[in-house]
matplotlib code that plots the C-alpha trace (Angstrom):
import matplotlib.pyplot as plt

x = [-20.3, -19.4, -20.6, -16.9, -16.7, -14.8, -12.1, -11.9, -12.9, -9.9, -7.2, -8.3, -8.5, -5.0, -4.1, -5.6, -3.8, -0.4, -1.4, -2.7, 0.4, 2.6, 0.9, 0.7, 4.7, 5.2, 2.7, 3.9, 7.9, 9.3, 8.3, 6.9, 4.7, 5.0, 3.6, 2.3, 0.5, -1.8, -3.9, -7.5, -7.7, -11.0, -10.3, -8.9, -5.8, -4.8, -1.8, -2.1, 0.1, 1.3, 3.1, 4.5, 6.4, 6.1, 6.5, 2.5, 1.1, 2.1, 0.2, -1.7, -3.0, -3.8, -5.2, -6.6, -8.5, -9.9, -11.7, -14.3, -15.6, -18.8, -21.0, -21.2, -24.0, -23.7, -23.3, -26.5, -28.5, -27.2, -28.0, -31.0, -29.9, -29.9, -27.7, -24.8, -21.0, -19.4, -16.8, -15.5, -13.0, -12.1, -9.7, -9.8, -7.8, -7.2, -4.8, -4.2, -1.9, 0.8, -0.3, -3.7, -4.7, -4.6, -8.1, -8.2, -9.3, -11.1, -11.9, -13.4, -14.5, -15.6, -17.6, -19.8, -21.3, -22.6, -22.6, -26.7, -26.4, -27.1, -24.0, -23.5, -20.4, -20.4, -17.7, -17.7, -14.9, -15.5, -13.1, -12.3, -11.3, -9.9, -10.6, -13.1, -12.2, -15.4, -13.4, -11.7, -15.0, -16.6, -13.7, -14.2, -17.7, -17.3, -15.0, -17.0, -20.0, -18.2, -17.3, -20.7, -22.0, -20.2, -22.5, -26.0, -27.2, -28.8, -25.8, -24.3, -27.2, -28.3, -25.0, -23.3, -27.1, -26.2, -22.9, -24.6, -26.4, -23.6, -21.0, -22.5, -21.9, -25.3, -24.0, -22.2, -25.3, -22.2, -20.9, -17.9, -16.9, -17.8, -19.1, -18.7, -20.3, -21.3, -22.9, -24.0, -25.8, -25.8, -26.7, -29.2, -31.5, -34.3, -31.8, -28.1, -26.5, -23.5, -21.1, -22.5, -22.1, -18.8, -17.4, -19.0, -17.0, -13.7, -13.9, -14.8, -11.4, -8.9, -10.7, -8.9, -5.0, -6.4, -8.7, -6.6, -4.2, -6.4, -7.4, -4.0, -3.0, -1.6, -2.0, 0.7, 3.3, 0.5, 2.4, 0.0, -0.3, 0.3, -3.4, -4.0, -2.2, -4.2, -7.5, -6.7, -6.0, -9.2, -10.9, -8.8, -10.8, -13.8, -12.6, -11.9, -15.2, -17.3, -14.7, -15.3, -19.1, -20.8, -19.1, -19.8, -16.6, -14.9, -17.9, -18.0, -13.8, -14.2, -17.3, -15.5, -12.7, -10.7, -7.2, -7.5, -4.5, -5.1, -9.3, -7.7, -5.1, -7.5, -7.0, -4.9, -1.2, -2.2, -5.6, -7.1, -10.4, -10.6, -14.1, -16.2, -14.1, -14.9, -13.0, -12.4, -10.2, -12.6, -12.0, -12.1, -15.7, -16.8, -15.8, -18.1, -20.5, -20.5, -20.1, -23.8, -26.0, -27.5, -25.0, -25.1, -20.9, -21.3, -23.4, -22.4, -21.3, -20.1]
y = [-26.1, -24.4, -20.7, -18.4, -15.9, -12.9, -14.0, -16.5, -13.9, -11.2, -13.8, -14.7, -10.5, -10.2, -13.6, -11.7, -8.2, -10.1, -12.3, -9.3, -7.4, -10.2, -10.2, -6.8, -6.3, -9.0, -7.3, -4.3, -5.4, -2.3, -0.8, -2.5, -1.9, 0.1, -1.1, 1.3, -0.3, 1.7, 1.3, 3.0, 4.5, 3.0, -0.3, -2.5, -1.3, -2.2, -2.4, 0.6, -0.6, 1.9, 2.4, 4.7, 5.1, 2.0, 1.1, 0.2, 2.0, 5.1, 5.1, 2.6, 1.2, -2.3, -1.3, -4.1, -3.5, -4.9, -1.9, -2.7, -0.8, 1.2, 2.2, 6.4, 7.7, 8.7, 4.9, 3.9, 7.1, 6.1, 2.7, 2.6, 0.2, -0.2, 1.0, -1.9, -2.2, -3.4, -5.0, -4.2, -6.0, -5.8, -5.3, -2.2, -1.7, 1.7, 1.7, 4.7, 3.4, 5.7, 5.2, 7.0, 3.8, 1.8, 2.4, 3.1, -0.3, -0.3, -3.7, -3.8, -6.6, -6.4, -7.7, -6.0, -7.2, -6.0, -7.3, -8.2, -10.5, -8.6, -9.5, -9.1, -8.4, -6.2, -5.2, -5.4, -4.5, -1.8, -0.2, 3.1, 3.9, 7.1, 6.2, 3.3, 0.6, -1.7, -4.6, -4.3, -3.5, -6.7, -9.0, -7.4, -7.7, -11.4, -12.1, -10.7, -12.2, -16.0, -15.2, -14.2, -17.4, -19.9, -19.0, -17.9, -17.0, -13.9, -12.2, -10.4, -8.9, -7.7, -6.4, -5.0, -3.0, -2.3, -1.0, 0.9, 3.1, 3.6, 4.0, 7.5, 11.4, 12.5, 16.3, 15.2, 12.8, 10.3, 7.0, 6.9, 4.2, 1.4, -0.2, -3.4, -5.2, -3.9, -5.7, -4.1, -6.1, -9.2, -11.7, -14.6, -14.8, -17.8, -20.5, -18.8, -18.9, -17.2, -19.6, -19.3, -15.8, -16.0, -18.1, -15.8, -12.8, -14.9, -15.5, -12.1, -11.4, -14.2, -12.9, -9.6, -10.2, -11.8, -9.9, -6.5, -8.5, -8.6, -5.3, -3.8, -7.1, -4.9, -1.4, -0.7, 0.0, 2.1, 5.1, 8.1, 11.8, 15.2, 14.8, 12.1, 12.4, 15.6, 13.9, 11.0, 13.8, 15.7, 12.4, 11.6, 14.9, 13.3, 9.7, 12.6, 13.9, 10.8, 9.8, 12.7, 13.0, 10.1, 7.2, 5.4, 3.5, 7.0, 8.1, 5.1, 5.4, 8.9, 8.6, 5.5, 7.7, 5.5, 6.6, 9.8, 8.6, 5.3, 6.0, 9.3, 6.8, 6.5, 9.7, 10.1, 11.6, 14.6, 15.6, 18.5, 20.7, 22.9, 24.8, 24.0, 21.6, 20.0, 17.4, 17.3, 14.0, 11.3, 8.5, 11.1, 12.0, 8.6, 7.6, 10.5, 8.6, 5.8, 6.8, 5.5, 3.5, 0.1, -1.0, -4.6, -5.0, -8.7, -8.6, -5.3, -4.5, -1.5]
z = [29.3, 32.5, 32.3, 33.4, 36.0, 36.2, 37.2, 34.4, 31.8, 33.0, 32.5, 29.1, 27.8, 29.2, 27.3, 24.1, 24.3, 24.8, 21.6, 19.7, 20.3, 19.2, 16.1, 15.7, 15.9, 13.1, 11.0, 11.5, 11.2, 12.9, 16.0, 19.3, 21.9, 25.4, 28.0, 31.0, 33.9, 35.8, 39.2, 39.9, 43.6, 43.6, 42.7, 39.7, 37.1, 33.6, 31.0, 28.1, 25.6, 22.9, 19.8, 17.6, 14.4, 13.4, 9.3, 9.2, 12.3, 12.7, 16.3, 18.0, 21.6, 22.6, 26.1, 29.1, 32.2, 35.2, 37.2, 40.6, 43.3, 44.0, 40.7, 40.0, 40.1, 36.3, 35.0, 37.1, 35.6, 32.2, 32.2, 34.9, 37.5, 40.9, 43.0, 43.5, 42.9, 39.7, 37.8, 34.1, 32.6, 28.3, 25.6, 23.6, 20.2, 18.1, 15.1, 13.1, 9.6, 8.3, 4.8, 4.0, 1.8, 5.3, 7.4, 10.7, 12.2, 15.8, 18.6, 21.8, 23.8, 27.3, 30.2, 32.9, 36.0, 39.7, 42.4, 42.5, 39.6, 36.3, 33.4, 29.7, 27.4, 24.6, 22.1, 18.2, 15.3, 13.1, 9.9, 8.9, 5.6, 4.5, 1.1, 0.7, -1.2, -1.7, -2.9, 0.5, 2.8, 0.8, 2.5, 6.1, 6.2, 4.9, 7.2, 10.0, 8.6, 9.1, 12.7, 13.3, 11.7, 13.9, 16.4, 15.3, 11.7, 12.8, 14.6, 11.5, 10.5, 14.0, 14.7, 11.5, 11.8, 15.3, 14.2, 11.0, 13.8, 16.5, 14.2, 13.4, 13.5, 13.6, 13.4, 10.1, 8.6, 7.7, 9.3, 10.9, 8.2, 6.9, 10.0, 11.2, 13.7, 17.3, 20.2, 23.8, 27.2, 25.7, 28.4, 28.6, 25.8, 25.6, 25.0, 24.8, 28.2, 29.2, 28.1, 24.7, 24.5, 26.0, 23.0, 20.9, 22.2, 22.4, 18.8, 17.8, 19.6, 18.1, 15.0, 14.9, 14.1, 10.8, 9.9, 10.0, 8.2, 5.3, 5.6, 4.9, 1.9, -1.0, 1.0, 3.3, 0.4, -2.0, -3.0, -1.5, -2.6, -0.7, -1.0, 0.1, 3.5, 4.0, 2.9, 5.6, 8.5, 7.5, 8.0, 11.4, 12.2, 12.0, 14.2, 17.0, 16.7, 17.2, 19.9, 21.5, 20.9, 20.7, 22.1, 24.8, 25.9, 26.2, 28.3, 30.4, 30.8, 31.9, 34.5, 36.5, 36.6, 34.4, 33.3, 30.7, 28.9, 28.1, 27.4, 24.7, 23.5, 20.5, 19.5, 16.0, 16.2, 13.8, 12.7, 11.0, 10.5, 7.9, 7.4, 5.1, 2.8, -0.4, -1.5, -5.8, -5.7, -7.4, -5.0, -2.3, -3.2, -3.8, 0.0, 1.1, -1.2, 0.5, 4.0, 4.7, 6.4, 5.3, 2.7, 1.8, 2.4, 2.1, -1.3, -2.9, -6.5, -7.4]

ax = plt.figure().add_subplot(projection="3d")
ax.plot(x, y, z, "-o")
ax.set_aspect("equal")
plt.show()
């Protein structure tokens, strides 16, 4: 099989934000998205899609982009390379659910090259509960766990650990959820070319519409508490702060002077912090409980 450029690769991310949003706006019944094409002054643009108010999301972004040009200075610190331009093309997903019963549910896929030759993609999916439901993080990790398998039999394991560790607020000592999987510079590896791990990362994307649609099977209409809407904003909270922290897509957005509105469009609609708070709800505490590394998703019993 032919390995793709970058040209090739762009085309198909755009083809995947329009078929994600399609499928978002039947799942969701209600609303639609908003589309806001940008341009970068030094080089490349994107479409931010957004919406709002909708009867399952209450705000979301479906966001592409295509940016090129000379490499900062901070990127080739970061990531010690040489000096040389790049390209950076992906899809990035953030959906924050009106109901507190619904996680927060997060996708990125992208690609990376320069101009002297070096590649990889990375991306990964990864689910936020408000309040964990392991019945529910069993399915996603299976489901995960069968994409993964299609192509090697040691991905899930590699990268829902991968995910275990990024998805993390150190300051806190908590994950950000219940993970996922997460992948970063993959590029050729012994016998896996490009193409390989470009079918890899095209799956990982078609996977998404389904997979959230499972995620929110017998939620979206689960009658929630006074309590429980403030529980899920105090825990929005905490989505900002590793946003804002630790990860490296914002980071990365902000550095190549990527567009501040569509890289914050994660952020929640409201949020809260309240100092030194202690939940009493049972099923409130028990999603603290389990907000750890290393659980077996795929095998676990409560």
């Amino acid at each position: 099989m032919q390995n793709p450029n970058k040209e090739t690769i762009s085309e198909w991310f755009k083809g995947l934000q329009d078929s994600i949003c399609e499928g978002l706006e039947t799942l969701d019944g209600k609303s639609q998205f908003v589309q806001d094409k940008w341009e970068r002054s030094e080089g490349g643009g994107g479409r931010t899609r957004t919406f709002k108010e909708g009867a399952l999301i209450e705000k979301g972004g479906v966001n592409f982009s295509a940016v090129f040009g000379p490499t900062p200075s901070k990127i080739l610190e970061a990531l010690k390379l040489e000096k040389a331009d790049f390209f950076a093309t992906g899809v990035s997903i953030v959906l924050h659910p009106k109901n507190p019963w619904v996680p927060i549910i997060h996708m990125n896929v992208r690609y990376f090259e320069m101009d002297n030759g070096i590649w990889w993609f990375g991306g990964g999916i990864d689910l936020t509960p408000h309040i964990i439901i392991p019945e529910k993080a069993v399915l996603f990790h299976e489901n995960l766990k069968k994409t993964c398998d299609k192509h090697n039999s040691t991905y899930y394991e590699e990268f829902k650990r991968w995910a275990d560790d990024y998805f993390y607020l150190s300051h806190r000592k908590e994950t950000r959820g219940i993970g996922g999987i997460f992948f970063d510079r993959l590029a050729e590896k012994d016998q896996v070319t490009k193409s390989d791990r470009w079918e890899f990362v095209k799956n990982v994307g078609s996977s998404f519409v389904p997979i959230y649609s499972e995620a929110v099977e017998n939620l979206r209409e689960k009658e929630w508490s006074d309590e429980d809407k403030k529980w899920q904003e105090l825990r929005r909270g905490r989505y900002v702060e590793f946003n804002l922290v630790h990860d490296k897509g914002t980071k990365f957005g902000l550095d190549t002077d990527g567009r501040t509105e569509s890289i914050l469009v994660s952020m929640p609609p409201i949020a809260q912090w309240q100092y030194n708070f202690a939940p009493e709800n049972q099923q409130h505490l028990q999603t603290l409980e389990l907000l750890k590394k290393g659980i077996d998703w795929v095998n676990y019993t409560s």
